[in-house]
C-alpha positions as YAML, in Angstrom:
chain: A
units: angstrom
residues:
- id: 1
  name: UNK
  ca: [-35.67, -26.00, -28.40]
- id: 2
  name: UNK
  ca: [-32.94, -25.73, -31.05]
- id: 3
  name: UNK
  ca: [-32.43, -28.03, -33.32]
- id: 4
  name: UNK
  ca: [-29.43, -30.14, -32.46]
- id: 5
  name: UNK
  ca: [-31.49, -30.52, -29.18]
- id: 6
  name: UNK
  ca: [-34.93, -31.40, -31.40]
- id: 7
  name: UNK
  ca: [-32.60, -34.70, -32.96]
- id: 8
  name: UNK
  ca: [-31.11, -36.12, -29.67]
- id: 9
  name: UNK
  ca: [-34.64, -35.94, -27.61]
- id: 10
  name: UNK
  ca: [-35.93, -37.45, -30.68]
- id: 11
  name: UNK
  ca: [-32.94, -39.82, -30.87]
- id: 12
  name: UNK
  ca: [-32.68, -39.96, -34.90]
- id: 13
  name: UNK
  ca: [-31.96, -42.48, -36.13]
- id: 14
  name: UNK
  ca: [-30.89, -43.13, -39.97]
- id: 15
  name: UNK
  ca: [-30.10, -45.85, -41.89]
- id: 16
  name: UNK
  ca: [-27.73, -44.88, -44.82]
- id: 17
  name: UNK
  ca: [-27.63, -47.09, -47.66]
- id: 18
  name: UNK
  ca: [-24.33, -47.31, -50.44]
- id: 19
  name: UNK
  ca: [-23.37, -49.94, -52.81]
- id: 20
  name: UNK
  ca: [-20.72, -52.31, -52.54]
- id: 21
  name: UNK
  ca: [-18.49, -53.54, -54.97]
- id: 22
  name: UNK
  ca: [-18.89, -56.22, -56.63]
- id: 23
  name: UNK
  ca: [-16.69, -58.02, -59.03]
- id: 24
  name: UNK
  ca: [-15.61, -55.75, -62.04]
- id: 25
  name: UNK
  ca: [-17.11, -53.17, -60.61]
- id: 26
  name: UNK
  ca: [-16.61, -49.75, -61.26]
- id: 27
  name: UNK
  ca: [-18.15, -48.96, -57.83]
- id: 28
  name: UNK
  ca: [-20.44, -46.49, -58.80]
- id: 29
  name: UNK
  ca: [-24.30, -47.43, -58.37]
- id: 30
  name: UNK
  ca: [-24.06, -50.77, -58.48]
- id: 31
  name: UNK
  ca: [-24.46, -53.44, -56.02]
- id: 32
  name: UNK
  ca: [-26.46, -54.12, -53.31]
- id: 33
  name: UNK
  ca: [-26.97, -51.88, -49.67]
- id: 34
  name: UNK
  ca: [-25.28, -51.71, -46.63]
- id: 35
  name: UNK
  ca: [-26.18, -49.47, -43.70]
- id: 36
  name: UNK
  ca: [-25.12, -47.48, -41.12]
- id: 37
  name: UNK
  ca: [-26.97, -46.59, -38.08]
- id: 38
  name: UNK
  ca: [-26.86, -42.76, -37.26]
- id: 39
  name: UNK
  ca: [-28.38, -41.66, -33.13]
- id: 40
  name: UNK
  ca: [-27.55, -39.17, -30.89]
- id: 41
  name: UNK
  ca: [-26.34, -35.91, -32.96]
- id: 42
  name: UNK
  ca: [-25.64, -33.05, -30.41]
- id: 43
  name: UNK
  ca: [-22.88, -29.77, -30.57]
- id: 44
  name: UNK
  ca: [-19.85, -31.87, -31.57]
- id: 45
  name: UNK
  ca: [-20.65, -35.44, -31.29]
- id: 46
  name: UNK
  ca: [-22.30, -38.16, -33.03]
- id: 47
  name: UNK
  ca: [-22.98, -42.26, -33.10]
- id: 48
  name: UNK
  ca: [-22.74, -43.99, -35.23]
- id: 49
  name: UNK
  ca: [-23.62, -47.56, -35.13]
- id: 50
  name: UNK
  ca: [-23.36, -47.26, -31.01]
- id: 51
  name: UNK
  ca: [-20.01, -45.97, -31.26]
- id: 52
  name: UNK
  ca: [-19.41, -42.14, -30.38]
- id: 53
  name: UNK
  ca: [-17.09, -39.71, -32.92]
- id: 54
  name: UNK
  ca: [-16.39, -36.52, -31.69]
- id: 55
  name: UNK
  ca: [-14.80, -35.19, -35.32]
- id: 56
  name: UNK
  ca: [-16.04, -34.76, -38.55]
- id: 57
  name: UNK
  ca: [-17.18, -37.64, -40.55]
- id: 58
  name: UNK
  ca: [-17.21, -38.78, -43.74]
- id: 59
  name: UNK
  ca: [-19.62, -42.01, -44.39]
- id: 60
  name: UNK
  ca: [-18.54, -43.53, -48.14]
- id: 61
  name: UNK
  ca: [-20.12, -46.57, -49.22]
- id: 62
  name: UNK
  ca: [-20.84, -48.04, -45.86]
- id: 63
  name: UNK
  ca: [-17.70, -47.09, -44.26]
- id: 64
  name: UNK
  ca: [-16.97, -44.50, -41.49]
- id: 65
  name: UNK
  ca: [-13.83, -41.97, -41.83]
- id: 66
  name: UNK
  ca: [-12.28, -38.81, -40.59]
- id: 67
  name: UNK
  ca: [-12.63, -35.76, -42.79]
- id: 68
  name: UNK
  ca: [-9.33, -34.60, -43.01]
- id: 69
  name: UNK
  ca: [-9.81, -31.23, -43.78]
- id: 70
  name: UNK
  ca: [-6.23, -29.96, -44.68]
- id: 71
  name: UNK
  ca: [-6.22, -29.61, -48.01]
- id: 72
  name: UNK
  ca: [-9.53, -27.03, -47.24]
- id: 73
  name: UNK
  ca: [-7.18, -24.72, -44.67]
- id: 74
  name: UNK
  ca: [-5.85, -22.55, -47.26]
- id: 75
  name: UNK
  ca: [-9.26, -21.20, -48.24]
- id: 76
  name: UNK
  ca: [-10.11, -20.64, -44.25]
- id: 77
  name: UNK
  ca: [-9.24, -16.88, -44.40]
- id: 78
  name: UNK
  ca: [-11.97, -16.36, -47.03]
- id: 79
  name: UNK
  ca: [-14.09, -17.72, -45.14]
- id: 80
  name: UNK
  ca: [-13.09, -17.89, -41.31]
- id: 81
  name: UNK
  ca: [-14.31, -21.23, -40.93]
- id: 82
  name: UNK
  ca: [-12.00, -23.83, -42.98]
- id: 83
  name: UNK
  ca: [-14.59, -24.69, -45.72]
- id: 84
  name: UNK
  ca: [-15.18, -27.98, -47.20]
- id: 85
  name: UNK
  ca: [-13.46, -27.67, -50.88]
- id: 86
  name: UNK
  ca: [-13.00, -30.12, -54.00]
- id: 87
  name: UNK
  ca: [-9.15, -30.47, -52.82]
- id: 88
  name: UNK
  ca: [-10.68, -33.13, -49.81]
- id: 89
  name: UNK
  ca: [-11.31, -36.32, -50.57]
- id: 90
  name: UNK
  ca: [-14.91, -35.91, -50.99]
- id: 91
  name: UNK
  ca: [-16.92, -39.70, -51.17]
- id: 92
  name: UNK
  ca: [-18.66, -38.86, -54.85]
- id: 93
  name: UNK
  ca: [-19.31, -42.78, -55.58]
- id: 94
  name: UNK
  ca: [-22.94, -41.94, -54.90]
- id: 95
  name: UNK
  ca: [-26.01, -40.72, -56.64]
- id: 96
  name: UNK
  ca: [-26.61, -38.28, -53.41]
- id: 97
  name: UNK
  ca: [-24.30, -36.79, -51.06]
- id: 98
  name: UNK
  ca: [-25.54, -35.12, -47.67]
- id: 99
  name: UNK
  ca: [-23.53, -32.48, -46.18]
- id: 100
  name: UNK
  ca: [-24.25, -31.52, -42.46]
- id: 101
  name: UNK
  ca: [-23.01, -28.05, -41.95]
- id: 102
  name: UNK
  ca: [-22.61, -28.14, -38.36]
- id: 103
  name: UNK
  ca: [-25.35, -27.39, -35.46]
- id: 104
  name: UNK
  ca: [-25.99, -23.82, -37.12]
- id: 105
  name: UNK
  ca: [-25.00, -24.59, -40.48]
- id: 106
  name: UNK
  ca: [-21.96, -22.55, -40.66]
- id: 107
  name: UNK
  ca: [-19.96, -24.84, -42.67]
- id: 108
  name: UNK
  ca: [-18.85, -23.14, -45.86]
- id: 109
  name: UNK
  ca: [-19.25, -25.29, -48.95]
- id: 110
  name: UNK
  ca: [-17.45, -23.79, -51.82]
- id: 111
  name: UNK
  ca: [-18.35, -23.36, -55.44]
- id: 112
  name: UNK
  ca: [-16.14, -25.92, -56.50]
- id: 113
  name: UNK
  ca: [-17.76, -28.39, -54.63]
- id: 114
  name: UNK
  ca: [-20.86, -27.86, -56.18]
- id: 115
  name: UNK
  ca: [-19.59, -27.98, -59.61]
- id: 116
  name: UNK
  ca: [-18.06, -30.93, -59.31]
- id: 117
  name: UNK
  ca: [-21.04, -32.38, -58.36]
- id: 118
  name: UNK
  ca: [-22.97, -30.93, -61.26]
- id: 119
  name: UNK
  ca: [-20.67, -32.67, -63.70]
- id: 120
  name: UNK
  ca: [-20.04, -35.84, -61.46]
- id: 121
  name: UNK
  ca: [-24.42, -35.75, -61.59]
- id: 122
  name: UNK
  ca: [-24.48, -36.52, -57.90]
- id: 123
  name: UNK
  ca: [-26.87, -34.77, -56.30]
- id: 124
  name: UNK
  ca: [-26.01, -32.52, -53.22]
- id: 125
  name: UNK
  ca: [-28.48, -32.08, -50.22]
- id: 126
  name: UNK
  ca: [-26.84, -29.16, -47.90]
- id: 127
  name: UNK
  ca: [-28.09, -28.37, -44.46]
- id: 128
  name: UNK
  ca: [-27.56, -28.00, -41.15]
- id: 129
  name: UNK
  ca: [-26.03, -31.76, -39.29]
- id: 130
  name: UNK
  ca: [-29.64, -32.29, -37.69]
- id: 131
  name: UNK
  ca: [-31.65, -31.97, -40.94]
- id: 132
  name: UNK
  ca: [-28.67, -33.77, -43.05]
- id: 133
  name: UNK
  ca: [-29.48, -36.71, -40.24]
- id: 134
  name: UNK
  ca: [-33.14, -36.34, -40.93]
- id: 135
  name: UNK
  ca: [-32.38, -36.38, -44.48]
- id: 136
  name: UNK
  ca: [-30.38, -39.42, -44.26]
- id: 137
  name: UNK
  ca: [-33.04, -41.24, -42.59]
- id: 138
  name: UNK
  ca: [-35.51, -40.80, -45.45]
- id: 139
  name: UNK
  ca: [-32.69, -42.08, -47.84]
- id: 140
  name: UNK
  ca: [-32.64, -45.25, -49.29]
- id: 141
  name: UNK
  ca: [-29.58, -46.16, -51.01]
- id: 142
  name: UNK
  ca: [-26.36, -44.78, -53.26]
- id: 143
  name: UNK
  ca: [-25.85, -41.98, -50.55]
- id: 144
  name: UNK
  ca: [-22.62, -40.60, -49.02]
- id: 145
  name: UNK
  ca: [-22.50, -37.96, -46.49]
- id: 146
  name: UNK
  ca: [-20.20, -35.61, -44.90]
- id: 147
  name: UNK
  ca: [-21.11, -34.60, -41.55]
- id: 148
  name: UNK
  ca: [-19.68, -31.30, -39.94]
- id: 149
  name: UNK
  ca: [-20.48, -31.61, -36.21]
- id: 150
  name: UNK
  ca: [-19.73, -28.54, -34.41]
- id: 151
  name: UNK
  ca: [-20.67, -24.93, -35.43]
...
């Protein structure tokens, strides 16, 4: 059984935690948790607190967006796959950020990325969308993730 399979039999669910703002805040690991409640990861789809998103996701503090990947599309020819790059807007008010690289992991994540983590000292955790999901569920607070969920 692969592994996006493996998650929805075992129905995953994960509970990520961020902080929210407070007054004066800076935003960045401070405040108290909120969660979101991640179930049902299979090839392309996703839900997230019972409601069903069949595009990439970005979960920031709490909140559920779109990745909007455009500023990543002039790298795709390097890469064949339009990678996730610093030019996004990437949720880095976080002391961990998950990346799901899709149902086989093919989700480039470019150097940039990675170094901007390294001096932002957030750490990264980068692996396939049905581990990340795992991962998230094992997470307990000041975690963002970006979730890549087709290839």
């Amino acid at each position: 059984m692969d592994v996006s399979r493996q998650a929805e039999a075992a129905a995953i669910v994960a509970a990520v935690h961020a902080p929210e703002l407070g007054p004066g805040s800076s935003g960045r690991r401070m405040g108290k948790s909120l969660s979101v409640r991640l179930s049902g990861y299979s090839f392309g789809s996703v839900q997230v607190d019972g409601v069903t998103y069949d595009h990439d996701l970005i979960i920031d503090r709490g909140k559920i967006r779109k990745r909007k990947k455009g500023a990543s599309r002039k790298f795709r020819g390097a890469y064949g796959h339009t990678p996730l790059s610093a030019a996004e807007d990437i949720p880095w008010r976080c002391r961990r950020l998950v990346i799901g690289t899709g149902a086989d992991g093919a989700l480039p994540v470019m150097k940039d990325v990675h170094e901007q983590a390294r001096r932002r000292e957030v750490d990264l955790i980068i692996q396939p969308t049905a581990q990340a999901i795992t991962v998230l569920a094992k997470t307990t607070k000041d975690t963002n993730a970006i979730l890549h969920l087709t290839c």
